[in-house]
matplotlib code that plots the C-alpha trace (Angstrom):
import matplotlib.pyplot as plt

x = [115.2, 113.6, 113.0, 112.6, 110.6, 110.9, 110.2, 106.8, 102.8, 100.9, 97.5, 96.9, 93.5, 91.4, 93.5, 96.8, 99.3, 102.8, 106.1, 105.3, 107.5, 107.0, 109.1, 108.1, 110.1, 109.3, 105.8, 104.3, 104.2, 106.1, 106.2, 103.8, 104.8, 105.7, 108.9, 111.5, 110.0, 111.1, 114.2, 116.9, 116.9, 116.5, 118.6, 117.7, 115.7, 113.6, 113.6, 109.9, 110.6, 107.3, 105.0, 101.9, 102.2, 98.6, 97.1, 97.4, 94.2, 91.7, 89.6, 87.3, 86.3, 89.1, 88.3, 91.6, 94.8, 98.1, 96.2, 95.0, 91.6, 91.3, 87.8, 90.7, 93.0, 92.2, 95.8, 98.2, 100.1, 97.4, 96.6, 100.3, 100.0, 97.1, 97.7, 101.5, 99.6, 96.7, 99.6, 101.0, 98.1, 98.0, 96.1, 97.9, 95.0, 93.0, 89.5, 90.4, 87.2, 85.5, 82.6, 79.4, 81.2, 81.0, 81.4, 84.8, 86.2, 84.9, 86.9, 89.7, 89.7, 89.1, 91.8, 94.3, 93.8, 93.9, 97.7, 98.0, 97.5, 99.8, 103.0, 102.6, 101.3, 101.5, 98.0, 95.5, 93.0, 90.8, 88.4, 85.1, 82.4, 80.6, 77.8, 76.9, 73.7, 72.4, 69.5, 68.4, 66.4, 69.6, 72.6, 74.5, 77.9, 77.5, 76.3, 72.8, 73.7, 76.2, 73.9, 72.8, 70.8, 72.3, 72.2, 74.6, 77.5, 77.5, 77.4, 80.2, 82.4, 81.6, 82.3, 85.9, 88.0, 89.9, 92.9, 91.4, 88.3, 85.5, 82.8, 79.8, 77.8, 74.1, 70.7, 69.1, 65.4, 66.6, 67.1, 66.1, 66.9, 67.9, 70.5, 71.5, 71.9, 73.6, 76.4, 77.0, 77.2, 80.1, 82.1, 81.1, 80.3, 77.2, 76.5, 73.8, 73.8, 72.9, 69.6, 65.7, 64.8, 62.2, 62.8, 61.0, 62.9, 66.3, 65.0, 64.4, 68.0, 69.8, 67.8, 69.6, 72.8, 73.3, 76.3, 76.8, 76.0, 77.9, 78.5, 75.3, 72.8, 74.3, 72.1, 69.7, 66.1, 66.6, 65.3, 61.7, 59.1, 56.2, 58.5, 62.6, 63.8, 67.2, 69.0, 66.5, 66.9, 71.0, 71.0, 68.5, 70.8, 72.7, 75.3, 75.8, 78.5, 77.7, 80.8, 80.6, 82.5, 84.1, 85.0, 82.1, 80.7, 79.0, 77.4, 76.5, 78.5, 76.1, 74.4, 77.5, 77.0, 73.9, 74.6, 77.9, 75.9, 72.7, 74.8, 76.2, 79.6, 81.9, 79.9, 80.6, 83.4, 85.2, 85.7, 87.4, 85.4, 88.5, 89.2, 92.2, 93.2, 94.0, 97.6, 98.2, 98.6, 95.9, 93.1, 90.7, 90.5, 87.6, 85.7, 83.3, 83.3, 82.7, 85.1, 85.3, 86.8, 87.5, 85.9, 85.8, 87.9, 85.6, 84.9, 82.4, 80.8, 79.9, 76.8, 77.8, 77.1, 79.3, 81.6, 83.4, 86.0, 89.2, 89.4, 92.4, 92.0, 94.0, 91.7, 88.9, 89.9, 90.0, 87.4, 85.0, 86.4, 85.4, 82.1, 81.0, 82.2, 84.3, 88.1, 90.9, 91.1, 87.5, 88.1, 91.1, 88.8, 86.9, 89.3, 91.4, 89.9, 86.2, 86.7, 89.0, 85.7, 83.8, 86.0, 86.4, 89.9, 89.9, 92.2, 94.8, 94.4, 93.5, 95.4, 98.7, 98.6, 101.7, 100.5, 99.1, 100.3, 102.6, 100.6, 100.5, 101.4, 103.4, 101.3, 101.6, 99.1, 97.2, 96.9, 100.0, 101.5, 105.1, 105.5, 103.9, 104.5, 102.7, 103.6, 106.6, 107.8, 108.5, 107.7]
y = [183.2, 186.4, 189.6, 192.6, 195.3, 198.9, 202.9, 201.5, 202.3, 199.4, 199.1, 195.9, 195.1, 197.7, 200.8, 202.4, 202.8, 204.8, 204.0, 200.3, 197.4, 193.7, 190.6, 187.9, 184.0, 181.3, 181.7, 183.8, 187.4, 186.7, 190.4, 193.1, 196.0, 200.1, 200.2, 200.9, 198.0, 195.7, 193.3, 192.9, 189.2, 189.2, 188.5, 190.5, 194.3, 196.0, 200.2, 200.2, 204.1, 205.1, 202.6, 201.3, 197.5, 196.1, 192.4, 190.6, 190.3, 187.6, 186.5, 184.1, 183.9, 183.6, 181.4, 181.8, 184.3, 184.4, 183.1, 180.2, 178.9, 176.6, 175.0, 173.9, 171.9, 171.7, 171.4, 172.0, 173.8, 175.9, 177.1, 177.9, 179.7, 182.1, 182.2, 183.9, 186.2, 187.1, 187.8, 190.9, 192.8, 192.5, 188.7, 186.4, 184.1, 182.9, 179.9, 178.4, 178.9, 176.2, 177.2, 174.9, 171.4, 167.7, 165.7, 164.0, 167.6, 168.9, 165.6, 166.5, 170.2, 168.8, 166.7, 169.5, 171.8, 169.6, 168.6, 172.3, 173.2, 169.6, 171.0, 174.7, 176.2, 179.8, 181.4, 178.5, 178.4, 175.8, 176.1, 177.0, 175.3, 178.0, 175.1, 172.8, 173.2, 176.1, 177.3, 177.3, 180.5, 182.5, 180.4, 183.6, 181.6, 178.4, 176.0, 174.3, 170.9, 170.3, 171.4, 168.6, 168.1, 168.1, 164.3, 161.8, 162.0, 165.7, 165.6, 162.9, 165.6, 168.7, 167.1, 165.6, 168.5, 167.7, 170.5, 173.9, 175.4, 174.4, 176.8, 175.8, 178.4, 176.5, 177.8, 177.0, 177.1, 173.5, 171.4, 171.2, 173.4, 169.9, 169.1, 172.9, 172.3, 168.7, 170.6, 173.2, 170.6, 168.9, 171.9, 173.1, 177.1, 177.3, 180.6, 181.6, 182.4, 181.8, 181.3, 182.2, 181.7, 184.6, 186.3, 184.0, 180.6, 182.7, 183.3, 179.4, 178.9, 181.3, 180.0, 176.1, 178.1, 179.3, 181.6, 184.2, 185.1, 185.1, 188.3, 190.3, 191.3, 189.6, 186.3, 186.6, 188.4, 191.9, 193.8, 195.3, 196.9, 194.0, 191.2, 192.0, 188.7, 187.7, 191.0, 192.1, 189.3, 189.4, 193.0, 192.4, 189.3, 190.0, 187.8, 186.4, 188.2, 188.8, 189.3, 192.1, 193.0, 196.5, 196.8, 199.4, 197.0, 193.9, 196.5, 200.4, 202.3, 203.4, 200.6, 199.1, 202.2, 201.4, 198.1, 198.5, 201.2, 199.0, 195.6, 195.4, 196.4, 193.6, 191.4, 192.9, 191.3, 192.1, 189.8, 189.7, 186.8, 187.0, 185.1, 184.0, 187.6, 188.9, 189.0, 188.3, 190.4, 188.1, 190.6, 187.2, 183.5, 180.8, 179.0, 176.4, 177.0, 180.6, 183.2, 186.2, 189.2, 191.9, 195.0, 198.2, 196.9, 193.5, 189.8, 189.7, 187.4, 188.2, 189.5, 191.7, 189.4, 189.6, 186.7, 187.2, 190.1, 191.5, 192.8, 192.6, 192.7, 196.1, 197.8, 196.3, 198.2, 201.4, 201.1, 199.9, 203.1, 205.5, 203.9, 203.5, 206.6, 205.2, 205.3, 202.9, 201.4, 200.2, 199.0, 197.3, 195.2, 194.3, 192.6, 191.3, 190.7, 190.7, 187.5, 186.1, 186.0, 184.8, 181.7, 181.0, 181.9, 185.1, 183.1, 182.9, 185.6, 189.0, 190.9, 191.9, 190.1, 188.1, 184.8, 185.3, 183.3, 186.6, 187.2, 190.8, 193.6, 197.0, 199.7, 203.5, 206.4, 205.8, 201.9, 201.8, 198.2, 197.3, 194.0, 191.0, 188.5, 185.1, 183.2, 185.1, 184.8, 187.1, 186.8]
z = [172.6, 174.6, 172.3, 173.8, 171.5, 172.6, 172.1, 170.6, 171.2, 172.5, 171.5, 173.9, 172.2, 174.8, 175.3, 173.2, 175.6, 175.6, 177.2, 177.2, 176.2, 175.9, 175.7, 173.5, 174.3, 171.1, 170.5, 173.5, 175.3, 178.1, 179.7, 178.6, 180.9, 181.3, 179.6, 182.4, 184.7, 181.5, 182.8, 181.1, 180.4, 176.6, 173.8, 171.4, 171.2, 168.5, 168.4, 167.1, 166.4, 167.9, 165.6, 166.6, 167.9, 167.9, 167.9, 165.1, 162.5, 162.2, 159.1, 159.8, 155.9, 153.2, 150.4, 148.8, 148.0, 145.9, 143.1, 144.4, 145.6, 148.3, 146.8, 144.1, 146.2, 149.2, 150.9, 153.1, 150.4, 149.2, 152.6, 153.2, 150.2, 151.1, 154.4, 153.3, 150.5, 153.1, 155.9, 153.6, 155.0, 158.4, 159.1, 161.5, 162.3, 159.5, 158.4, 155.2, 153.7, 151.4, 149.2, 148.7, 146.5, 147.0, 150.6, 149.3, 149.0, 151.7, 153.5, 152.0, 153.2, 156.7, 156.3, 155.4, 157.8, 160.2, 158.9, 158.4, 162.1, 163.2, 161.0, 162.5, 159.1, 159.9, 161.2, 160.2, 163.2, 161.9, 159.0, 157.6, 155.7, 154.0, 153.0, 151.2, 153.9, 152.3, 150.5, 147.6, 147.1, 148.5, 146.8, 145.6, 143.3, 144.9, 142.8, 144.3, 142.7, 145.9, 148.8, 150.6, 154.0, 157.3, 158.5, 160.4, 157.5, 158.1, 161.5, 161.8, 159.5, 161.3, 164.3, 163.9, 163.7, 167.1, 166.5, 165.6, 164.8, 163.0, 161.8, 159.3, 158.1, 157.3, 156.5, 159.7, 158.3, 157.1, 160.4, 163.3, 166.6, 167.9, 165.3, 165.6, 169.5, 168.5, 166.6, 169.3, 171.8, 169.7, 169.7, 165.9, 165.3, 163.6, 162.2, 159.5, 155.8, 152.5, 153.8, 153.4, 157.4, 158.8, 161.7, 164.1, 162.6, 163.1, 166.6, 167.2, 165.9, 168.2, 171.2, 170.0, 170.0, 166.6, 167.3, 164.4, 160.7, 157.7, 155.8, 157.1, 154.7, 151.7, 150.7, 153.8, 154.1, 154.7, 158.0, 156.9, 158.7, 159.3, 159.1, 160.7, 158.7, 159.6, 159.0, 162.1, 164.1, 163.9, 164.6, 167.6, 169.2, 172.2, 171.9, 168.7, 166.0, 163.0, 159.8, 157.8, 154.3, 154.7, 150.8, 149.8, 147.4, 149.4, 151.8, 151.3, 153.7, 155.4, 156.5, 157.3, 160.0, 160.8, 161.5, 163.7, 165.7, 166.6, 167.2, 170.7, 171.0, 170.6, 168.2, 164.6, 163.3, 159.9, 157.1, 153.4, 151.8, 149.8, 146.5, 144.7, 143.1, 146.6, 147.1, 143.4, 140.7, 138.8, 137.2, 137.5, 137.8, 137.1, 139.5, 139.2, 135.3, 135.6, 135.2, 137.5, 137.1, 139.2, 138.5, 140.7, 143.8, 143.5, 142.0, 139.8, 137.3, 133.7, 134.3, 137.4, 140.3, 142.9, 143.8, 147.0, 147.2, 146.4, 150.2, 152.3, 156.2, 156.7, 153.9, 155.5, 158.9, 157.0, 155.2, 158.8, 160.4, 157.4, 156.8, 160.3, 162.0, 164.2, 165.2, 163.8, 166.9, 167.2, 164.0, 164.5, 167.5, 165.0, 162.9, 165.9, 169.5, 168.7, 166.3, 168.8, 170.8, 168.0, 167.6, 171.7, 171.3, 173.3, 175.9, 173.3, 170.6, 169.3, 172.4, 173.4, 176.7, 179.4, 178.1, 175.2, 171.7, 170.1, 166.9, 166.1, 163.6, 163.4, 161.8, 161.8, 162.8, 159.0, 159.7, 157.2, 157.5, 158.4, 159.4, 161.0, 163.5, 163.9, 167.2, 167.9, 164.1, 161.6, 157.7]

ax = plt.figure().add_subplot(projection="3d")
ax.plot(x, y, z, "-o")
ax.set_aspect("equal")
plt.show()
């Protein structure tokens, strides 16, 4: 069935446009046009009443929502379940995100998201392995007796994820620039974090194709004068993204501007790190025996340490274009096309584009959110 949406703005993903229309048949734009060159072979029209249609969000890091935690269970239930709660603010393309815990889990995740994607769970794009190939000296809430090495088991894992997306984020100071390489070549996105590597051993790992960092400047050495660390060296990369929490707490505001402003444009990418209390009316939940709170607009642990967020991707957009100086629509990029790009889906995703899968969102002039749509569909 074609639906016709009308009388709307059309923030494509590069430009807002006005008088435009599109047409969207099952799961894809099927005409993205001005809006009297539109035909009239549709079945149904929307009157969008001048709102703001823009691509739909993408959070590449969501370790749980609606109460759950997909470290918990790791199935296709759960993920239905966070992707719903995490689709009440704006995300239409989401990574199941599993936190540092034993191989058989970590099967098990791989396992369900792959069912996930094959019964057309609503927004899962794949999944990612925040660990267990971390450091030790940089572990933040995940617990060091998991971490293990990368080796042939790992590999064999990471690599069999034929249906969506599979990121690992590793500390690349332990392998090799060859096993790094060996990953990329299998498809896997390897990006950095959690991890004690200098400047010049981050530099080896982008040259073997290391292709992003997790939630810059949190559990990484910082950028300093006589040695730029990894901070420095992510900031310096041309072509790898680097995520970045927008909730206030994980990063001061202002290097959050300093950071989008030195990073070439297209490669900072928004990010919720989000727990179970997003999306839930839960005040806190326990994970790996330890019970987190939120406190302040964030997860923390008794003593104060933060532990993931309570940020949602539409917050995070307002909060990227206050911190950083920049317009809501920058910041809409980067929670829509520019991780699009990250995961090699820019074919498919994060634009409103003839083609293109129909994930996207209806927002007004304050990045207010109406209503979503994930391949055509409506929640």
């Amino acid at each position: 069935m074609k639906t016709a949406f009308f009388n709307c703005r059309i923030f494509d993903g590069e430009k807002l446009h006005h008088d435009m229309a599109f047409v969207v048949d099952g799961d894809y734009f099927v005409e993205v046009s001005a809006q009297q060159n539109i035909s009239a072979e549709y079945d149904t029209a929307h009157d969008m009443q001048q709102h703001i249609l823009a691509p739909g969000l993408i959070d590449i890091q969501v370790n749980g929502g609606g109460g759950v935690m997909f470290n918990d269970d790791p199935s296709v239930e759960v993920i239905r379940k966070i992707g719903a709660a995490h689709r009440r603010y704006g995300t239409t393309g989401f990574l199941p995100t599993l936190i540092s815990t034993d191989f058989d889990v970590m099967q098990q995740a791989v396992a369900a998201v792959s069912q996930a994607i094959a019964d057309a769970v609503p927004g899962v794009l794949g999944i990612h392995l925040e660990g267990p190939y971390l450091s030790s000296e940089k572990q933040g809430i995940h617990d060091g007796e998991n971490f293990l090495e990368l080796d042939d088991a790992a590999f064999e894992l990471l690599s069999s994820l034929n249906n969506g997306r599979m990121l690992v984020t590793i500390a690349p100071e332990l392998t090799s620039s060859s096993f790094i390489k060996k990953l990329v070549d299998a498809g896997v996105l390897v990006f950095a974090g959690h991890s004690a590597a200098s400047y010049d051993e981050t530099i080896v790992a982008l040259d073997a194709g290391l292709r992003g960092f997790t939630h810059l400047f949190n559990a990484m050495n910082q950028l300093g004068s006589r040695e730029p660390g990894m901070v420095g060296a992510a900031l310096q990369s041309q072509n790898s993204w680097c995520s970045i929490i927008a909730d206030g707490q994980h990063v001061h505001p202002a290097s959050l501007s300093v950071a989008v402003a030195a990073k070439k444009k297209g490669f900072s990418v928004l990010v919720t790190d989000a727990m179970a209390t997003v999306g839930s009316d839960q005040a806190g939940f326990t994970f790996g025996g330890v019970d987190i709170s939120v406190f302040d607009g964030s997860c923390r642990t008794p003593e104060g340490h933060l532990a993931g967020s309570h940020l949602d991707m539409i917050s995070a957009v307002r909060n990227a274009a206050s911190f950083a100086g920049i317009d809501y629509f920058e910041s809409l990029r980067m929670a829509s096309c520019y991780p699009a790009h990250a995961l090699g889906l820019e074919d498919q995703l994060g634009y409103i584009r003839k083609g293109y899968r129909a994930s996207f969102i209806e927002l007004d002039d304050d990045m207010n959110l109406f209503r979503s749509w994930i391949d055509g569909k409506t929640s």
